[in-house]
C-alpha positions in Angstrom: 0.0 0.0 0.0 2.8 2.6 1.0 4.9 1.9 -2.5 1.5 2.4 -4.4 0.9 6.4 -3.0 4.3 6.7 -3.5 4.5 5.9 -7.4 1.1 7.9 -7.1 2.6 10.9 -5.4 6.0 10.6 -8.2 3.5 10.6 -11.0 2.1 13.5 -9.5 5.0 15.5 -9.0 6.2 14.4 -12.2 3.3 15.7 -14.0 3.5 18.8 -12.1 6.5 19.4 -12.8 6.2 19.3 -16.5 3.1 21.3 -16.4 5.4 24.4 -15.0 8.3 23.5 -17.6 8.1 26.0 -20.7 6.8 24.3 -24.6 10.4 25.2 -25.4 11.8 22.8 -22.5 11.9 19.1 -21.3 12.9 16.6 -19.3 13.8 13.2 -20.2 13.3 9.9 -17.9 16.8 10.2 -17.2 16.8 13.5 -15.9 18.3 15.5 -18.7 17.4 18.8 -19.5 16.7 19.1 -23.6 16.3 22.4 -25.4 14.5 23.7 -28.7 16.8 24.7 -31.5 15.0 28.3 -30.9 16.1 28.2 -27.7 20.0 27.0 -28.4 20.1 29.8 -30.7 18.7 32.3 -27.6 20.9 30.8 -25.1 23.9 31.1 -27.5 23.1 34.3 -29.1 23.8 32.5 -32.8 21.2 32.4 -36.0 20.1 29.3 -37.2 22.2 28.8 -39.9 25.2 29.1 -37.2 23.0 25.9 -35.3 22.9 24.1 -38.5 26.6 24.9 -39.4 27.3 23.3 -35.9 25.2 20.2 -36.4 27.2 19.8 -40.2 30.5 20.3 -38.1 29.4 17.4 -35.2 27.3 18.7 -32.9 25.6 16.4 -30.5 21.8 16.8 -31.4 19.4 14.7 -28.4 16.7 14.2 -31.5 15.7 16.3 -34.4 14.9 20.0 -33.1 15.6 19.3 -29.6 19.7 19.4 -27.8 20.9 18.3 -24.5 22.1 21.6 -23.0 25.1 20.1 -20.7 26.3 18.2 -24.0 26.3 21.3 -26.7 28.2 23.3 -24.3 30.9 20.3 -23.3 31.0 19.9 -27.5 31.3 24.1 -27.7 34.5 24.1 -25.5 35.8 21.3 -27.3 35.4 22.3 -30.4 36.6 25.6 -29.9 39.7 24.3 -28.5 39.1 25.6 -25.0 39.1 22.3 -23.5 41.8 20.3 -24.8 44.3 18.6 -22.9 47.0 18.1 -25.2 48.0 22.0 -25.0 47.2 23.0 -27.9 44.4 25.1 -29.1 42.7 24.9 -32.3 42.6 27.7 -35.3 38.7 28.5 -34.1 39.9 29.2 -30.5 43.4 31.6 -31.4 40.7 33.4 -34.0 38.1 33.9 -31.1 41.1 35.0 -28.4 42.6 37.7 -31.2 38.7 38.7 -31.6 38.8 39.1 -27.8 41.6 41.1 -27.7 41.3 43.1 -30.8 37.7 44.1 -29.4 39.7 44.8 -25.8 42.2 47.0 -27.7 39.6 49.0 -29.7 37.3 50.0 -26.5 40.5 51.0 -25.0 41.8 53.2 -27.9 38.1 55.1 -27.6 37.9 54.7 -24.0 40.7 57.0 -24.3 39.8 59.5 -27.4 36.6 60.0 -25.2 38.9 60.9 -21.9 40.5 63.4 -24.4 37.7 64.4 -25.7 36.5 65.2 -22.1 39.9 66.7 -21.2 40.3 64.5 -18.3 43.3 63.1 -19.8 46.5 64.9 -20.6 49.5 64.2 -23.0 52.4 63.2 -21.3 54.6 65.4 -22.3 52.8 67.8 -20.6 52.9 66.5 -17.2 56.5 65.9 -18.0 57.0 69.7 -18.3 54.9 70.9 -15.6 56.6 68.4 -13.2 60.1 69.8 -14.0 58.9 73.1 -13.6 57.8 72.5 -10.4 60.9 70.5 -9.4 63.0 72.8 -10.6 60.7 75.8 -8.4 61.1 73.7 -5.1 64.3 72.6 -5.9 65.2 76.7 -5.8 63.1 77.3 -2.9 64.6 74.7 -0.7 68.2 75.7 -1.6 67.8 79.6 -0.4 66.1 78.3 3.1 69.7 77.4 4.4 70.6 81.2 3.6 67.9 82.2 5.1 68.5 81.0 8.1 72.5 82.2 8.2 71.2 85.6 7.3 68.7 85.8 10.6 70.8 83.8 13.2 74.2 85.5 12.1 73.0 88.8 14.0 72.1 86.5 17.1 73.4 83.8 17.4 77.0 84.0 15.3 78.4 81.4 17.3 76.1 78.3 16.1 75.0 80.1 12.5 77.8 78.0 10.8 76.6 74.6 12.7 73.2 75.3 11.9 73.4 76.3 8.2 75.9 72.9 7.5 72.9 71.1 9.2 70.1 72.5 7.5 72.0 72.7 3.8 73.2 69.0 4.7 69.6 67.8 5.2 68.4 70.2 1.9 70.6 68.3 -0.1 70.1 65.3 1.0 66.4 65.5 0.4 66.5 67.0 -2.8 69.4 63.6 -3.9 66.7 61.5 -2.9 64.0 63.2 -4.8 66.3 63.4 -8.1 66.8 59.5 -7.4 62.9 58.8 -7.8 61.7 57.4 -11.2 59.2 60.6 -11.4 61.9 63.4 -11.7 64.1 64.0 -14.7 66.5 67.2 -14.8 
């Protein structure tokens, strides 16, 4: 009695479930999920002459008008070389990875007339100028602060003014070695 309500309730559920499954969808006894050819070419974004151009080329059709999802895509990796385990990758698969970076290359290219365009991006030689410019400003600026300081402690304190200006110059120089080190300066 208890294995005939539950074949019952299984042929329930089963029906159920196929009554919620879409016309373009089904499910086999063995569980597999089969699609319509419209669908394929949905799901893939092809035409219908690309499906039939696969199916001339060996593509694993569950039964006329109807695919097994999980098996087009394993034969799509295979067949475009993406999948192979010998290393190397077929003429379909280096065509579709210099499409990917060609297309990469291009929306960079206008990616950056547009930043241009916009005038949020500027020529390097520009920075390059400006930055020397205002190296070459601060550079001048720092050198005069150990005269400076001679000049106002001389009148006070002429004892130290020596000490201090070797000290200050000293660490000037110092700074501005370092800075003339850095990859970002050029003289």
């Amino acid at each position: 009695m208890l294995q005939k309500a539950q074949k019952s309730e299984e042929k329930r559920s089963s029906r159920l479930r196929r009554k919620a499954i879409p016309s373009y969808l089904q499910i086999t006894a063995d569980d597999k999920l089969i699609v319509r050819s419209s669908q394929v070419c949905k799901i893939f974004g092809i035409s219908d002459r690309t499906l039939s151009t696969w199916t001339a080329r060996g593509a694993p059709q569950y039964k006329r008008g109807w695919w097994d999802l999980a098996v087009l895509i394993e034969w799509r990796i295979k067949s475009a070389g993406f999948g192979r385990t010998d290393g190397g990758t077929t003429n379909e698969a280096k065509k579709l990875n210099a499409d990917a970076r060609l297309k990469e290359i291009k929306a960079d290219i206008e990616e950056m007339r547009l930043e241009r365009m916009m005038e949020r991006l500027v020529p390097l030689e520009m920075v390059e100028e400006e930055m020397t410019a205002c190296f070459a400003n601060a550079r001048s600026g720092l050198l005069r602060i150990g005269e400076k300081v001679f000049t106002e402690l001389h009148a006070q304190y002429p004892e130290i003014m020596h000490d201090v200006r070797r000290i200050v110059n000293y660490e000037i120089e110092t700074g501005l070695d370092r800075l003339s080190e850095s990859k970002f300066y050029k003289r």
